[in-house]
C-alpha positions in Angstrom: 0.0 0.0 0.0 2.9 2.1 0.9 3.8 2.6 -3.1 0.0 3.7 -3.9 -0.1 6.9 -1.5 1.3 10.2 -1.8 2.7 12.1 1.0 4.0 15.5 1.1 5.6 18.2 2.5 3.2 21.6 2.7 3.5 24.8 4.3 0.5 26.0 6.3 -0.3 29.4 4.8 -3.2 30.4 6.4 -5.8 28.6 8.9 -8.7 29.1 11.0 -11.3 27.8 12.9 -14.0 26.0 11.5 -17.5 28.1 11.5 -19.5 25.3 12.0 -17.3 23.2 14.1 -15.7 23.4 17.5 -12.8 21.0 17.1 -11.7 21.4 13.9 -9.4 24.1 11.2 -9.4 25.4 8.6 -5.9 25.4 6.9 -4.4 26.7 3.9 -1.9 24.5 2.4 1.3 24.9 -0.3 2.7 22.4 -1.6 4.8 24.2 -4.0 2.8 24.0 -6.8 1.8 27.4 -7.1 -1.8 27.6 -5.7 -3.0 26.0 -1.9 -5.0 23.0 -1.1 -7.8 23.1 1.9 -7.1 20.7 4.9 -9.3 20.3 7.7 -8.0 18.9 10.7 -8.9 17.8 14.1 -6.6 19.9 16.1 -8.6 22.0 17.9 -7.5 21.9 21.3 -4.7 19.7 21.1 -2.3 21.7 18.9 -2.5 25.9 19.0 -3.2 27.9 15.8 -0.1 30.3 15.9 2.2 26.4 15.9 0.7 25.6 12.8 0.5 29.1 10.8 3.4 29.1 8.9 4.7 25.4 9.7 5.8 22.8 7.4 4.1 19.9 8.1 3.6 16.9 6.4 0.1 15.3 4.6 -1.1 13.0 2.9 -1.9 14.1 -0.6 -3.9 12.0 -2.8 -6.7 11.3 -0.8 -10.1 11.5 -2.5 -11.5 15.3 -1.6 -14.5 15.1 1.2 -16.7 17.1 2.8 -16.1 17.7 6.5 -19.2 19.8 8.0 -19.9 21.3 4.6 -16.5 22.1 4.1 -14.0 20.5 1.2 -11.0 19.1 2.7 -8.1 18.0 0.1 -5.8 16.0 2.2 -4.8 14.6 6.0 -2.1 16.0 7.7 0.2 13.6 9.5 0.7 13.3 13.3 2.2 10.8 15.4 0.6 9.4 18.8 1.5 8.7 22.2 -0.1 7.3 25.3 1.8 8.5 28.9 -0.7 6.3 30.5 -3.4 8.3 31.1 -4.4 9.6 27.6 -3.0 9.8 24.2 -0.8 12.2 23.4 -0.9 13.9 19.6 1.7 15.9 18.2 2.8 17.2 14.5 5.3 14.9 11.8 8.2 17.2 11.5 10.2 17.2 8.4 13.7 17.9 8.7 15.2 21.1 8.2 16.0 21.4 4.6 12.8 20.5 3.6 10.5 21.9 0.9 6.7 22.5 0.4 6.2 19.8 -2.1 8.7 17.6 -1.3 7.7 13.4 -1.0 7.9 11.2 1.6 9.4 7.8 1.1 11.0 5.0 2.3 14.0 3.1 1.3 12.8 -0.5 -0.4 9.8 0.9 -1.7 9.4 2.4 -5.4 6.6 5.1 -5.2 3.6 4.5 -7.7 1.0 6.8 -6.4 -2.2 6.6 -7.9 -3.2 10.0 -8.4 -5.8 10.1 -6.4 -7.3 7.3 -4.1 -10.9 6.2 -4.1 -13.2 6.3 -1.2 -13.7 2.6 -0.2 -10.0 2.1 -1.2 -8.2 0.4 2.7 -4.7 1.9 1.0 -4.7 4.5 3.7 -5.8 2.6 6.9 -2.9 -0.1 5.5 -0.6 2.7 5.4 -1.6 4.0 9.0 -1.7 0.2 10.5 1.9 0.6 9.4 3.3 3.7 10.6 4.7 3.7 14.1 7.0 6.4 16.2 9.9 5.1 17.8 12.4 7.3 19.2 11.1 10.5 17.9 11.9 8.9 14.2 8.6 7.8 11.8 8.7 4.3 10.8 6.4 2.4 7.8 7.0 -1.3 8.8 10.3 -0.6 10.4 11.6 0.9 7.7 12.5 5.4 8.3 9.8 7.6 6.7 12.2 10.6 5.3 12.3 12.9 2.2 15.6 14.0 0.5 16.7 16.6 3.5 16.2 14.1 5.9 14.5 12.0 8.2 10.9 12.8 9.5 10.5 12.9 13.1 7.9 13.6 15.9 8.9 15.6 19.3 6.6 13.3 21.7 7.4 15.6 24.7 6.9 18.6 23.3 3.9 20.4 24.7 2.5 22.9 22.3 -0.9 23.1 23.4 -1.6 26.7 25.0 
């Protein structure tokens, strides 16, 4: 499944809260192409607005579009979780410095064949996401390091950002 998705590198231009929905934003996306993608995320509360404005952060890009509470969302963006024992922990995939809106994630072993953009009843992403796992900050697909040509990705599991 790994070959069949594309994930990227995007730059959150702009973002707000949803209108018509407590927990979720609104974000503006580049992924170097010249014009932004929509992204609605679930981050409400757990990450704060003025972290993501202006991060690079990293998405999953070929997922079918969808409407979340009337609003057209054009990708996932990618965090990694934790559980401390009492609850889990979210926090954002980093890409290492270096990196560029645009650029793809990959991992060594597997020759990328996205499809260009993957159907609705398609299980390539929740095999992709059965897949991933965090271990020592790093992103891993089935043991293997998630990176993109600067680098490797990684997730700051410690880091509290929510304000």
């Amino acid at each position: 499944p790994w070959a069949r998705i594309d994930i990227r590198v995007g730059r959150i231009v702009d973002i707000v809260k949803h209108p018509n929905a407590d927990r979720l934003f609104i974000e503006q996306v580049d992924f170097g192409t010249g014009e932004t993608r929509q992204i609605i995320s679930g981050l409400v509360g757990v990450i704060d607005i003025e972290v993501l404005r202006g991060r690079l952060c990293v998405f999953f890009y070929n997922l079918k579009p969808a409407n979340i509470c009337k609003t057209l969302s054009q990708g996932m963006i990618m965090c990694g979780k934790h559980n401390d024992g009492e609850c889990d922990i979210v926090r954002l995939v980093t890409p290492p410095e270096g990196a560029q809106p645009g650029d793809r994630v990959f991992v060594d072993g597997i020759e990328a064949k996205p499809d260009e953009q993957l159907k609705a009843k398609d299980t390539v992403l929740p095999d992709v996401l059965s897949g991933l796992a965090v271990s020592g900050g790093r992103i891993l697909y089935k043991g293997a390091v998630a990176k993109v040509a600067a680098g490797e990705l990684t997730v700051d599991l410690e880091q509290g950002i929510v304000s």
